[in-house]
ChimeraX commands (.cxc) that place a marker at each C-alpha (Angstrom):
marker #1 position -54.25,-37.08,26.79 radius 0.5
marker #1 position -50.04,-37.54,25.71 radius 0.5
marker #1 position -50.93,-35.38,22.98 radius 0.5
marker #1 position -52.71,-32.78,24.97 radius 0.5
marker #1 position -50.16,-33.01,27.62 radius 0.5
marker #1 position -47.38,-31.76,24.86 radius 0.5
marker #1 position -49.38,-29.04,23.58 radius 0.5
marker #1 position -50.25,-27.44,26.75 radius 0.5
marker #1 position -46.71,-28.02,28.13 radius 0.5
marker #1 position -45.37,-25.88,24.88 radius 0.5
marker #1 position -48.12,-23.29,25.00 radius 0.5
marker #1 position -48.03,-22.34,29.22 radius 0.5
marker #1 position -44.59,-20.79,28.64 radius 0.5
marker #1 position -44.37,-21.82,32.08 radius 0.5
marker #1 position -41.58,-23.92,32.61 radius 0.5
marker #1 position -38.40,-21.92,31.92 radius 0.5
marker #1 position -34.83,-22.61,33.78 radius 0.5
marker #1 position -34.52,-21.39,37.72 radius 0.5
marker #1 position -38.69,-22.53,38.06 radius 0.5
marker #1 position -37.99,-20.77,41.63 radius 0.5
marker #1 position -38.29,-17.26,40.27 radius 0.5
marker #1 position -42.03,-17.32,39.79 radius 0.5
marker #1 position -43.74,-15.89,42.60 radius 0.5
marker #1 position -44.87,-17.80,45.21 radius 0.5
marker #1 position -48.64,-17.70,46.65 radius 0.5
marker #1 position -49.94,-15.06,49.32 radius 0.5
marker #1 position -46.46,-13.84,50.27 radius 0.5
marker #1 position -43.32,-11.92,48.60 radius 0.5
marker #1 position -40.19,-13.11,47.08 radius 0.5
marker #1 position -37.16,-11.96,45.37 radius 0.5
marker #1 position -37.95,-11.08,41.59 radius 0.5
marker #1 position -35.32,-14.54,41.26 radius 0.5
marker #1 position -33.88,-16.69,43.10 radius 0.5
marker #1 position -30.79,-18.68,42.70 radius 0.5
marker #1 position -30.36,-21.03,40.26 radius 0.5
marker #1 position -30.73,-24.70,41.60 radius 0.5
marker #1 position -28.11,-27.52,42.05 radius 0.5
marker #1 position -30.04,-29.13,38.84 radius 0.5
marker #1 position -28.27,-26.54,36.96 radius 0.5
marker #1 position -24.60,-26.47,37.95 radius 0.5
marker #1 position -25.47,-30.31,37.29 radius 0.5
marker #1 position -26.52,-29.40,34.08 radius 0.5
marker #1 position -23.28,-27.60,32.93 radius 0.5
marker #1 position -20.97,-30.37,34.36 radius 0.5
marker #1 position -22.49,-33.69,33.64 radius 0.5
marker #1 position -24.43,-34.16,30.55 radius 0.5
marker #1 position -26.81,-36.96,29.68 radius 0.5
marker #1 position -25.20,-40.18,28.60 radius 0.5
marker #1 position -25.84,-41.33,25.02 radius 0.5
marker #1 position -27.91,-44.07,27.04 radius 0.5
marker #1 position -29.93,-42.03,28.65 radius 0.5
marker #1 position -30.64,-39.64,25.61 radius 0.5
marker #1 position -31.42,-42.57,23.37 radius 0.5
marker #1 position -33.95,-43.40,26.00 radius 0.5
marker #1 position -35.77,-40.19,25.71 radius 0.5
marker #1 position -37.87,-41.01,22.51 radius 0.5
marker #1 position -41.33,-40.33,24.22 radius 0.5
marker #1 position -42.01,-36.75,23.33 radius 0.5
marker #1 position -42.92,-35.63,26.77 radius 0.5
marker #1 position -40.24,-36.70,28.54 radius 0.5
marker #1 position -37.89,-34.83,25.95 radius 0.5
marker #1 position -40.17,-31.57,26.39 radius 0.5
marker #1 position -39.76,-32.09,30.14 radius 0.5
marker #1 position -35.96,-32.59,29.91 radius 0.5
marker #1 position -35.97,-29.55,27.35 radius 0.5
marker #1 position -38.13,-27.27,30.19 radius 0.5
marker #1 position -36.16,-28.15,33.06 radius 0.5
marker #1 position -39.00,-30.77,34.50 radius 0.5
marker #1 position -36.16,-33.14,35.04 radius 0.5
marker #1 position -33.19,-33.08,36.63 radius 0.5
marker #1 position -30.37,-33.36,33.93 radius 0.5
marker #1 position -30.04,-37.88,33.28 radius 0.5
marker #1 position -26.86,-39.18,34.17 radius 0.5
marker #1 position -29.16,-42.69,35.33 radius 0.5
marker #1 position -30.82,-44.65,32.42 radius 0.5
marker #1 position -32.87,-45.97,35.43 radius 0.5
marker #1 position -34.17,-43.08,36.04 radius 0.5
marker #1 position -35.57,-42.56,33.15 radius 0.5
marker #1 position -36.46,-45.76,32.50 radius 0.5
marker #1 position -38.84,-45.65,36.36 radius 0.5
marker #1 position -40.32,-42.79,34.78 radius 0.5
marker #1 position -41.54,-44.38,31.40 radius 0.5
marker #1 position -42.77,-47.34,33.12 radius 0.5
marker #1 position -44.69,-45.50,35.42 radius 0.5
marker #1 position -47.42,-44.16,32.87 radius 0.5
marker #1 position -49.19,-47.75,34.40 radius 0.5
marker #1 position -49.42,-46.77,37.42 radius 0.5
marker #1 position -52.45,-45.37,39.14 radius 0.5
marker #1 position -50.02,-42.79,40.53 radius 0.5
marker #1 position -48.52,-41.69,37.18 radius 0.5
marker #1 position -52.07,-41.04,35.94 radius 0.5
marker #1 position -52.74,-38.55,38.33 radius 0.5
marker #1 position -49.73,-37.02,37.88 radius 0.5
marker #1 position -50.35,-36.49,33.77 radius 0.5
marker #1 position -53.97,-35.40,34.54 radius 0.5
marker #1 position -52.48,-33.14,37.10 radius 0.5
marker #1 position -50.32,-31.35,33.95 radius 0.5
marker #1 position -53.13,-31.50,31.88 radius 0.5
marker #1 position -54.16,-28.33,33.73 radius 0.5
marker #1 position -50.90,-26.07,33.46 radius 0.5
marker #1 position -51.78,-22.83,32.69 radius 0.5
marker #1 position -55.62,-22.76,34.22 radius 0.5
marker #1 position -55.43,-19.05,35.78 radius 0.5
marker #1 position -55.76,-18.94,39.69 radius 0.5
marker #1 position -59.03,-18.18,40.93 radius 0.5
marker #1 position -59.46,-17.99,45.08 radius 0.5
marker #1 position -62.31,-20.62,45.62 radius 0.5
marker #1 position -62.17,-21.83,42.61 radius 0.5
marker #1 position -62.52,-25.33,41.88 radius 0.5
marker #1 position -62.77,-26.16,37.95 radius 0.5
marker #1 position -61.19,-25.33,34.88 radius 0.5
marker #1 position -63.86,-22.89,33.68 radius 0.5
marker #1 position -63.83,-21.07,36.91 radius 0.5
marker #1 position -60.14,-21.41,37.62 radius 0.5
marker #1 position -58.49,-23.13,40.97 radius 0.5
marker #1 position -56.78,-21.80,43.97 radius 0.5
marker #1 position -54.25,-24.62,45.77 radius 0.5
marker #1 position -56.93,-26.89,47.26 radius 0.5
marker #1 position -59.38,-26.85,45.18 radius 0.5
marker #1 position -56.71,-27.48,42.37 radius 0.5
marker #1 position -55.71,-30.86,44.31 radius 0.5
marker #1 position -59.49,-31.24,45.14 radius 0.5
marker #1 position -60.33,-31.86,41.62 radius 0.5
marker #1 position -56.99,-33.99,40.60 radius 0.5
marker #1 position -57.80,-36.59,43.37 radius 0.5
marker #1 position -61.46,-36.56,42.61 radius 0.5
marker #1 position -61.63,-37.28,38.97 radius 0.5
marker #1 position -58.56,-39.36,38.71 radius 0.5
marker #1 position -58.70,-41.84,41.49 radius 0.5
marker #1 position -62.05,-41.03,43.10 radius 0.5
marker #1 position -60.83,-39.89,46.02 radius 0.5
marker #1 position -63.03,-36.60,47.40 radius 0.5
marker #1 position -60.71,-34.71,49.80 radius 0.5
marker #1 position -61.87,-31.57,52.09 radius 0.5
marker #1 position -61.85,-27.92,50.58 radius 0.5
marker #1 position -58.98,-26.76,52.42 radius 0.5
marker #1 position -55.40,-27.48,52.49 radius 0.5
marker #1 position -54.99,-27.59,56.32 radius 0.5
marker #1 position -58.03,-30.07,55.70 radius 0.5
marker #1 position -56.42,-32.28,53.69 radius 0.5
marker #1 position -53.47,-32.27,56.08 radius 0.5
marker #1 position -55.64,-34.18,58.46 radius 0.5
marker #1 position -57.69,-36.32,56.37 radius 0.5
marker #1 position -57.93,-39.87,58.05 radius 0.5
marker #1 position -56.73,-42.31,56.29 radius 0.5
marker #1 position -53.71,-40.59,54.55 radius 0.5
marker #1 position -49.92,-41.16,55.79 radius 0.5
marker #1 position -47.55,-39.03,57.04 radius 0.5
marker #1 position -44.65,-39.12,54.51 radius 0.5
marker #1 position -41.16,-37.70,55.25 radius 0.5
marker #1 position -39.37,-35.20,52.74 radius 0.5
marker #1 position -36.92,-38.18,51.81 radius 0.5
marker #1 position -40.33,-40.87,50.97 radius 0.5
marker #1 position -41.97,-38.64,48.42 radius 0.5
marker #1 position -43.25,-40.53,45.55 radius 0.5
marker #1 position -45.51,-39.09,42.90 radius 0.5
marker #1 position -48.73,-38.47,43.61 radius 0.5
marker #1 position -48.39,-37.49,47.24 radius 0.5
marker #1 position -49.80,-34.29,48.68 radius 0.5
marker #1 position -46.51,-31.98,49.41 radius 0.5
marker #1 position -47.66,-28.94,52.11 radius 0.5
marker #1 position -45.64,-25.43,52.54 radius 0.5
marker #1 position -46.19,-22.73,55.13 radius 0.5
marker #1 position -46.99,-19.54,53.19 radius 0.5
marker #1 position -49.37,-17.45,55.34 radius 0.5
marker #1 position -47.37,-17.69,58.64 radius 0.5
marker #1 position -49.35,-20.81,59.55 radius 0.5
marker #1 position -48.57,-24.54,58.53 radius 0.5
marker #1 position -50.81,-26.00,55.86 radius 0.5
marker #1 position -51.78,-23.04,54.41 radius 0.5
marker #1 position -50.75,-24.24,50.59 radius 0.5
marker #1 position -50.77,-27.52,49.26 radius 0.5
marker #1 position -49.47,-29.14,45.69 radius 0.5
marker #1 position -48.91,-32.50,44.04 radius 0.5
marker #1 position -45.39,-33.97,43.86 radius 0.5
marker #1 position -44.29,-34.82,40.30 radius 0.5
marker #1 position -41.51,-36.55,40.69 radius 0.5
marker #1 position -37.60,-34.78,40.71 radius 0.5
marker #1 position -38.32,-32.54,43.51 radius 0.5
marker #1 position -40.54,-30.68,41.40 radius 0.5
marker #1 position -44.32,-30.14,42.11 radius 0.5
marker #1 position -47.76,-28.89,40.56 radius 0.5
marker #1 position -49.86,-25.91,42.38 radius 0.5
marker #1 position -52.13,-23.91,41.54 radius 0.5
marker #1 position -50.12,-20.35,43.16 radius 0.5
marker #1 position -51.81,-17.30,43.94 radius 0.5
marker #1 position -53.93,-14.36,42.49 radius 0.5
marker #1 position -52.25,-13.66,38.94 radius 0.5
marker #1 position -51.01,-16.79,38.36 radius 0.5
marker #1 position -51.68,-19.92,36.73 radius 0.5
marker #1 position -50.84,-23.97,37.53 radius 0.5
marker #1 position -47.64,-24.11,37.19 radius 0.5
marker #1 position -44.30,-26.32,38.44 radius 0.5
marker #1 position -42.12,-25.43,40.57 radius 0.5
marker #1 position -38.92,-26.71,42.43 radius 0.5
marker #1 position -39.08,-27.69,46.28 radius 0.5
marker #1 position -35.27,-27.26,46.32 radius 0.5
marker #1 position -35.41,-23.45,45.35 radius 0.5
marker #1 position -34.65,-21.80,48.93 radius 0.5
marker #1 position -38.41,-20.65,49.20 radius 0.5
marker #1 position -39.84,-23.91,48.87 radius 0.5
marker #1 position -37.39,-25.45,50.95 radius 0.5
marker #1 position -37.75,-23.20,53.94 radius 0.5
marker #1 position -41.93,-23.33,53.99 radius 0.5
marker #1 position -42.01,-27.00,53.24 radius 0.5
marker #1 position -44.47,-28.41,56.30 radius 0.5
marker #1 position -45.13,-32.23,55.43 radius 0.5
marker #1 position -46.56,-34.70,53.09 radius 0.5
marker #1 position -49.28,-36.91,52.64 radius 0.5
marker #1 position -49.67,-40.08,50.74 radius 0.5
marker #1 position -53.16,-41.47,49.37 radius 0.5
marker #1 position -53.81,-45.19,49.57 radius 0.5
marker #1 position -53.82,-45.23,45.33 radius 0.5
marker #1 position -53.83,-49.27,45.07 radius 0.5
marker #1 position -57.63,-48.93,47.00 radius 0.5
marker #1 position -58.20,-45.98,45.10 radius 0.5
marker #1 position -60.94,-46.03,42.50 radius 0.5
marker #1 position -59.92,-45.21,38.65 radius 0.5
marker #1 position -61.72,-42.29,37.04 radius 0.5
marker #1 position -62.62,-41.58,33.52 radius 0.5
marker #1 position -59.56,-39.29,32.80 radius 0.5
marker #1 position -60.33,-35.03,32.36 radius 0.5
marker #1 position -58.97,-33.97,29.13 radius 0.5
marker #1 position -59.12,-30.69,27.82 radius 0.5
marker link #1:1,2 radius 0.2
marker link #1:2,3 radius 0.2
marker link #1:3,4 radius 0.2
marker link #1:4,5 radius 0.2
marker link #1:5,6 radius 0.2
marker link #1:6,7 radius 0.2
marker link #1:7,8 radius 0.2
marker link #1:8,9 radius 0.2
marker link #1:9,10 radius 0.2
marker link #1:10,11 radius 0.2
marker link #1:11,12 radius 0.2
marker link #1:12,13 radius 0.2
marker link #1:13,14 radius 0.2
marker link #1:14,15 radius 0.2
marker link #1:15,16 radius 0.2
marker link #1:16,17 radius 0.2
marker link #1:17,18 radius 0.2
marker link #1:18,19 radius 0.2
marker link #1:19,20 radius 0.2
marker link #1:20,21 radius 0.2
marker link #1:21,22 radius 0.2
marker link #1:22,23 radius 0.2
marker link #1:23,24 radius 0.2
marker link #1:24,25 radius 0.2
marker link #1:25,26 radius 0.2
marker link #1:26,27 radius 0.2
marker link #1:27,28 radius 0.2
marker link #1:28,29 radius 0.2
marker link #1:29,30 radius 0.2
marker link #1:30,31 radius 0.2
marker link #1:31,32 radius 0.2
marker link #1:32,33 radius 0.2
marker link #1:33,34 radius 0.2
marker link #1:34,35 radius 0.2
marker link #1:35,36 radius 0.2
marker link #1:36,37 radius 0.2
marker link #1:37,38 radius 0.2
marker link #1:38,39 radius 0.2
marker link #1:39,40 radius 0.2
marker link #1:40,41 radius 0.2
marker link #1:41,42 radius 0.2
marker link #1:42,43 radius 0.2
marker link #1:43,44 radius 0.2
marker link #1:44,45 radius 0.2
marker link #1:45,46 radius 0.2
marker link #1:46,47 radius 0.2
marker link #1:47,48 radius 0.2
marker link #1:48,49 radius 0.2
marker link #1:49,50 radius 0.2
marker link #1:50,51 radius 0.2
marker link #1:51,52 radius 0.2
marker link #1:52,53 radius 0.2
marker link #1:53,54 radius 0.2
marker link #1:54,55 radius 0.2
marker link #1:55,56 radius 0.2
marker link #1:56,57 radius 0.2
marker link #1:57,58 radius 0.2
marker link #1:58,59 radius 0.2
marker link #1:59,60 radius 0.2
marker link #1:60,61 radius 0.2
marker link #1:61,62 radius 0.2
marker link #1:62,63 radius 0.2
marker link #1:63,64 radius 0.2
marker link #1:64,65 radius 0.2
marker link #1:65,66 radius 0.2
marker link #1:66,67 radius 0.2
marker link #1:67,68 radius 0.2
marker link #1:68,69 radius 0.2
marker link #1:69,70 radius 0.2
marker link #1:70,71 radius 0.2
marker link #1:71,72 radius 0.2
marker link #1:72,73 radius 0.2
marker link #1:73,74 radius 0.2
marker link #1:74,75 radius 0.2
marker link #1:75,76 radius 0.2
marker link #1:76,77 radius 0.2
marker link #1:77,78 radius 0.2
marker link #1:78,79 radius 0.2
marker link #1:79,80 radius 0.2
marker link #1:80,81 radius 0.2
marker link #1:81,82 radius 0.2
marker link #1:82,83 radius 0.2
marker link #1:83,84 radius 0.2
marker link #1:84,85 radius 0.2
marker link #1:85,86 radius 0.2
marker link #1:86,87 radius 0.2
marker link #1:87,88 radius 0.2
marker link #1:88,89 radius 0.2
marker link #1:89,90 radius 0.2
marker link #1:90,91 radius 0.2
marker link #1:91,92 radius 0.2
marker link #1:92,93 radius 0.2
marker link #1:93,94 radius 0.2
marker link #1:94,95 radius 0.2
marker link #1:95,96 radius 0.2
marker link #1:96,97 radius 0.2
marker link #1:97,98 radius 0.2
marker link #1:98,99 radius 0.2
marker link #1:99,100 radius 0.2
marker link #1:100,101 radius 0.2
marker link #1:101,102 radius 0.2
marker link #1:102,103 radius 0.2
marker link #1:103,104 radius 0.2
marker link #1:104,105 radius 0.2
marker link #1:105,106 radius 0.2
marker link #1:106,107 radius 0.2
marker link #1:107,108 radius 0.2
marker link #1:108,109 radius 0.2
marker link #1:109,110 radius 0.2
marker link #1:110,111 radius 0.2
marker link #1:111,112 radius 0.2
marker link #1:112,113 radius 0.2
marker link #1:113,114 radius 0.2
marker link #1:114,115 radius 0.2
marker link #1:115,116 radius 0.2
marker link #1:116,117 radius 0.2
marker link #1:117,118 radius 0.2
marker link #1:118,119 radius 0.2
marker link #1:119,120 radius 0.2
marker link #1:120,121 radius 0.2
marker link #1:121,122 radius 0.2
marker link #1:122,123 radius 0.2
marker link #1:123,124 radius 0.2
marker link #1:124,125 radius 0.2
marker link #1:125,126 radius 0.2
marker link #1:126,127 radius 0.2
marker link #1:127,128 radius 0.2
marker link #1:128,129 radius 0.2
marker link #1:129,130 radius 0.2
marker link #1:130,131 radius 0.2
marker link #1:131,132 radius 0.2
marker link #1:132,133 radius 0.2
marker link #1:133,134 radius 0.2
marker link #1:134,135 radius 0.2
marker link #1:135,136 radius 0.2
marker link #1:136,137 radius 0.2
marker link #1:137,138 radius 0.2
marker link #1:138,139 radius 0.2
marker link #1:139,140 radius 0.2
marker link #1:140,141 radius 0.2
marker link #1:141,142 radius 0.2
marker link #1:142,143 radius 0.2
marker link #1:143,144 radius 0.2
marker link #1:144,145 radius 0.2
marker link #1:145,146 radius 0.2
marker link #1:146,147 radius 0.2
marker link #1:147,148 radius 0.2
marker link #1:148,149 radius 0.2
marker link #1:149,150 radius 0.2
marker link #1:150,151 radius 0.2
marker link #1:151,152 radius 0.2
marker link #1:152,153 radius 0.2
marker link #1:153,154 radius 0.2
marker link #1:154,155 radius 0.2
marker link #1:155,156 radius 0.2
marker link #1:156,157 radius 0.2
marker link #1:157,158 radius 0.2
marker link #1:158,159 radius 0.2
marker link #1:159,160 radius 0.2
marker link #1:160,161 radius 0.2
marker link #1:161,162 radius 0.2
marker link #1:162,163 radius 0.2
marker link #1:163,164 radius 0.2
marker link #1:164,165 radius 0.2
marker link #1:165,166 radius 0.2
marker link #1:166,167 radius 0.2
marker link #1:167,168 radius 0.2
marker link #1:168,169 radius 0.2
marker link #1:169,170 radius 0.2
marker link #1:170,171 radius 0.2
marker link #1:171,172 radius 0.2
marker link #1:172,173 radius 0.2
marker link #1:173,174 radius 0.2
marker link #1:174,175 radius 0.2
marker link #1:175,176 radius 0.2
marker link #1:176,177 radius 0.2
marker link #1:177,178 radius 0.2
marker link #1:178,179 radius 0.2
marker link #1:179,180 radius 0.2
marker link #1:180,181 radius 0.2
marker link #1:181,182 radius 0.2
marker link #1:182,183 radius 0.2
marker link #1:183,184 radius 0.2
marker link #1:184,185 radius 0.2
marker link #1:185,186 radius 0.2
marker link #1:186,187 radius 0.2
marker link #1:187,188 radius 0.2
marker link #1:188,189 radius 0.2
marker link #1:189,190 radius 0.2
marker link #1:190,191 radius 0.2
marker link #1:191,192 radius 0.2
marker link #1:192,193 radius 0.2
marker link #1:193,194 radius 0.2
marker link #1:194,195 radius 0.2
marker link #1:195,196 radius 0.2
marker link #1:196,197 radius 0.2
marker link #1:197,198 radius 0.2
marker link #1:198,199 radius 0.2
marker link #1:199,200 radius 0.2
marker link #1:200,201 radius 0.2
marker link #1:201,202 radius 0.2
marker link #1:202,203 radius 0.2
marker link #1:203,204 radius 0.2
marker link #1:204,205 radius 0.2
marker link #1:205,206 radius 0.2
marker link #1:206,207 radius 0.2
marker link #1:207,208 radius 0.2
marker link #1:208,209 radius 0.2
marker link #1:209,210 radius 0.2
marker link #1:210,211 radius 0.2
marker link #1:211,212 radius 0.2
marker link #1:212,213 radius 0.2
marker link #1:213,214 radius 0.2
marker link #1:214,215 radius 0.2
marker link #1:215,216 radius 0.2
marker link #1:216,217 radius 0.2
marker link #1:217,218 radius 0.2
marker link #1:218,219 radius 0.2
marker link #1:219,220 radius 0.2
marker link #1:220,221 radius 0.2
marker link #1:221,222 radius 0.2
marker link #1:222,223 radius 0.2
marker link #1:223,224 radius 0.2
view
C-alpha cells in the first residue's frame, strides 16, 4: 500500500502550495486564497538537520515536498508521525490517501463509481476499521456512539464537519493530521487535501467526531 500511496500522491497533481485555492464543494470561492501561516513558516524557519535526517521514509518526504506537512522545526513531530503507521488510526488515514484523485461523483460510494463527501468517509470507515456509518454527513454527525471533539482535540482519523450549503453538516472529511484533511469536494473534482486553516475552511468548520478505533474491528486493507 506505501508504494501505492507514493505513486498516487505524485500522479493526482493535487497537492500544490496554498491547498486553499481549490474550490470548495457546492458553494463559490475566490479563484485563491491567501497563502497560509505554514508558508511564511516555511520561508523563515527551515527544517533542522534533525528533522531532515529523519525524513528517510519516502512518503513523508513527498508529503513535506507537497505541502502535506507543516514545515519541521520538531523532530517529535515527525518522529509521532512515523510511529503512528501502527496505529489503527494511521491505517485509516493511508487507506484514506490511497484514494486521492477518485473523481467526485454525487451518490457515489466506490472507486469505480466515484464518491461524493459521505459516501467517501462511508467507505474509509467501512473497509478499514469495520465501522458502517449512515449515508449522509449530517448522519454521521449524530451517530451514537461517536464523541464530540473540539477543534483543539483533533487527532487523525476523526470525522472533521464544515457548513457549505448554508446548513451545518452538510460536508464531512477525514482529519490527516497538520490541520490538513481528506474529502471528497464537489462536482468536477476529485479526493483531494486541503487545509482547515485556509479562511474558507476555517469559517464553515461545524464540529468533529471521533470513532472508538481501539473497539474498532481491522479490515483487510483496499488497495488500488
Amino acid at each position: 500500500m506505501r508504494a501505492c500511496l507514493v505513486r498516487r500522491l505524485a500522479a493526482a497533481g493535487l497537492l500544490a502550495a496554498g491547498l486553499g485555492a481549490q474550490a470548495a464543494p457546492d458553494s463559490e470561492v475566490p479563484a485563491a486564497m491567501p497563502a497560509t501561516a505554514s508558508a511564511t513558516h516555511s520561508a523563515t524557519s527551515p527544517a533542522s538537520p534533525s528533522t531532515t535526517s529523519a525524513l528517510t521514509d519516502p512518503i513523508m518526504n513527498l508529503l513535506g515536498e507537497r505541502g502535506l506537512l507543516r514545515p519541521l522545526g520538531s523532530a517529535a513531530l515527525v518522529e509521532s508521525m512515523r510511529n503512528s503507521v501502527r496505529d489503527t488510526a494511521s491505517d485509516l488515514v493511508m487507506q484514506a490517501m490511497n484514494f486521492l484523485g477518485v473523481p467526485y461523483k454525487r451518490g457515489g460510494n466506490s472507486e469505480e463509481t466515484g464518491f461524493d463527501c459521505s459516501g467517501f468517509t462511508r467507505h474509509i470507515f467501512e473497509h478499514s476499521i469495520g465501522l458502517v456509518l449512515p449515508r449522509r454527513a449530517d448522519e454521521q454527525a449524530t451517530t451514537a456512539g461517536l464523541l464530540n471533539i473540539r477543534r483543539a482535540e483533533l487527532k487523525p482519523g476523526d470525522l472533521v464537519f464544515f457548513n457549505t450549503m448554508r446548513r451545518t453538516f452538510s460536508h464531512v472529511g477525514i482529519y490527516v493530521g497538520d490541520d490538513k484533511f481528506i474529502h471528497a469536494p464537489r462536482t468536477g473534482g476529485e479526493v483531494r487535501i486541503e487545509d482547515m486553516r485556509a479562511s474558507y475552511w476555517a469559517r464553515r468548520f461545524s464540529g468533529a467526531r471521533r470513532a472508538d478505533l481501539n473497539a474498532a474491528t481491522p479490515q483487510r486493507p483496499t488497495t488500488r
